[in-house]
C-alpha positions in Angstrom: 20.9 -4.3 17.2 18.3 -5.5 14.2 21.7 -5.0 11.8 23.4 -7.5 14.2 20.3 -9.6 13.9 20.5 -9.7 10.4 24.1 -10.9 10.3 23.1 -13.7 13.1 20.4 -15.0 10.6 21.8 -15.0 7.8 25.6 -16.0 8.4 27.0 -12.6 7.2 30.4 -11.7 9.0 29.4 -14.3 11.9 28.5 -18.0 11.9 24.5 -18.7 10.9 22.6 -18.6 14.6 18.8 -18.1 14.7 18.8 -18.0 18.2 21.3 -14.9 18.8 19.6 -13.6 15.8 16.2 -14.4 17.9 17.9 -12.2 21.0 19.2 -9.9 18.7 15.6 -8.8 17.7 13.8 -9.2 20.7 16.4 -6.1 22.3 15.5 -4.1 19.6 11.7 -4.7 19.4 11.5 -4.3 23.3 13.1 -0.8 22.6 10.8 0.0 20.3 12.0 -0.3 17.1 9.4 -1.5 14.6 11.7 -3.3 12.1 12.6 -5.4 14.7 9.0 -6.1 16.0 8.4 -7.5 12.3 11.5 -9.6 12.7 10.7 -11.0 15.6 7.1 -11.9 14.5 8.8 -13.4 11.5 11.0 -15.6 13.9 8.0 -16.5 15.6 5.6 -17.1 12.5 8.4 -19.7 11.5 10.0 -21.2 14.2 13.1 -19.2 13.9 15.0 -19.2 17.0 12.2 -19.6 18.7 9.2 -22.3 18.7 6.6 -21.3 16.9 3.7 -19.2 18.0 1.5 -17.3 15.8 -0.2 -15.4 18.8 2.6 -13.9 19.6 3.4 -13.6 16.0 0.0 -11.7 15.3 0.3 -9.6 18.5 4.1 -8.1 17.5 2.2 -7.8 13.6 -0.8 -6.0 14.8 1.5 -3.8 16.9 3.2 -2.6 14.0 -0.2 -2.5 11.7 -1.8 -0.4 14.7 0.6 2.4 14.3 0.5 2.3 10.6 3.2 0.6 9.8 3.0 -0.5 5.7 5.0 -3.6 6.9 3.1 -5.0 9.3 -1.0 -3.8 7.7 1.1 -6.5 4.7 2.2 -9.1 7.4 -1.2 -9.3 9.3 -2.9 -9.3 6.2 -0.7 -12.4 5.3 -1.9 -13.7 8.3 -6.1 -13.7 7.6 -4.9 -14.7 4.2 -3.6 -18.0 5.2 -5.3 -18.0 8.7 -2.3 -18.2 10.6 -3.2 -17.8 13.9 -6.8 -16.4 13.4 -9.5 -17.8 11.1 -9.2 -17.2 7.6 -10.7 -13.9 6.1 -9.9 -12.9 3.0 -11.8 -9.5 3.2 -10.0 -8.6 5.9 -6.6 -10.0 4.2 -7.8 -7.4 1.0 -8.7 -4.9 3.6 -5.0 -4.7 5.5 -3.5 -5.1 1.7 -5.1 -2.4 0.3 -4.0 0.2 3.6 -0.8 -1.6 3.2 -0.5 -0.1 -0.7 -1.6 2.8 0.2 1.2 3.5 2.5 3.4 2.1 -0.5 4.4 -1.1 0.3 5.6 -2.9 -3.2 4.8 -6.6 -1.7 1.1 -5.8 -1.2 1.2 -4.3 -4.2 2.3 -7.9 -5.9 -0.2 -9.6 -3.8 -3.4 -7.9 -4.8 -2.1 -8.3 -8.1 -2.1 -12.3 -7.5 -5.2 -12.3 -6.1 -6.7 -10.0 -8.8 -5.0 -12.4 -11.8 -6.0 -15.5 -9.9 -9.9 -14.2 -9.2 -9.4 -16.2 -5.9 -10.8 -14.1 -3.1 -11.5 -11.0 -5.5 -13.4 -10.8 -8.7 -10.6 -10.7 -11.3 -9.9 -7.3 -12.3 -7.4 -7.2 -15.3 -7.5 -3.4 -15.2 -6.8 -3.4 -11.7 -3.6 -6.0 -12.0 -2.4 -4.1 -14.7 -2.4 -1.0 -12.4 -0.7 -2.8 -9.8 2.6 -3.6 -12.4 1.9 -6.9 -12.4 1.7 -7.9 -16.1 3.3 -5.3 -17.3 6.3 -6.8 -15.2 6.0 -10.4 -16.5 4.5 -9.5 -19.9 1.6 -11.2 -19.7 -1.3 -10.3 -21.7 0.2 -7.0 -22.0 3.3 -5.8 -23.2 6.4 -6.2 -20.2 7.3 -3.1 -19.9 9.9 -3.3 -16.6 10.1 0.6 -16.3 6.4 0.7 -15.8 6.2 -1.9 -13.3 8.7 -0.4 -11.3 6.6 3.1 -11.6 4.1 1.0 -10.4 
């Protein structure tokens, strides 16, 4: 059902319709599948098919992040990052990012990186960005080196 989802919300082999794509994810999130329950709080983040509510958007999240989902530790962690839905807190933002790499997720990965470059939350850590593939990827103050990055 989250394939059929997928086609709903992004026009492929149907016509473009958040709402069935909105149904779409909410049967396969109520049968517990945990793609679908970061879909859905995607949907509901941004008003896709559904008003928006980031309660419900950080319960479907922190449902997903509970049972250690890599996914959802990245998406809740969005959500202290920008303070959608709960008061901004950027340790806790770092905290969920950091489980999040651990587990292997590649966006969290590209995150830290940002906020390690940037030194907005975290003391800049050039070693640490490095680490993450971030400049080697872009070549910036390093060599690029896309192989690495990748690795990374």
């Amino acid at each position: 059902m989250i394939e059929l989802g997928e086609c709903f919300l992004n026009g492929i082999g149907v016509e473009q319709n958040e709402k069935d794509a909105f149904h779409c994810f909410t049967i396969a999130a109520d049968s517990g599948n945990a793609d679908a329950s970061l879909c859905l709080g995607f949907c509901y983040r941004d008003g896709t098919g559904v008003e928006r509510d980031y309660g419900r958007t950080l319960e479907l999240f922190r449902r997903c992040a509970d049972n250690g989902d890599r996914d959802g530790q990245f998406a809740i962690g969005q959500c202290y990052l920008h303070g959608w839905g709960v008061q901004k807190d950027a340790k806790e933002a770092i905290r969920l990012f950091e489980m999040s790499v651990d587990a292997g997720c590649g966006p969290a990965k590209c995150e830290l990186a940002e906020l390690c470059k940037k030194g907005v939350f975290i003391p800049m850590d050039l070693n640490k960005t490095v680490e993450l593939g971030h400049l080697r990827r872009y070549g910036e103050e390093v060599e690029q080196d896309l192989e690495e990055a990748v690795r990374l």
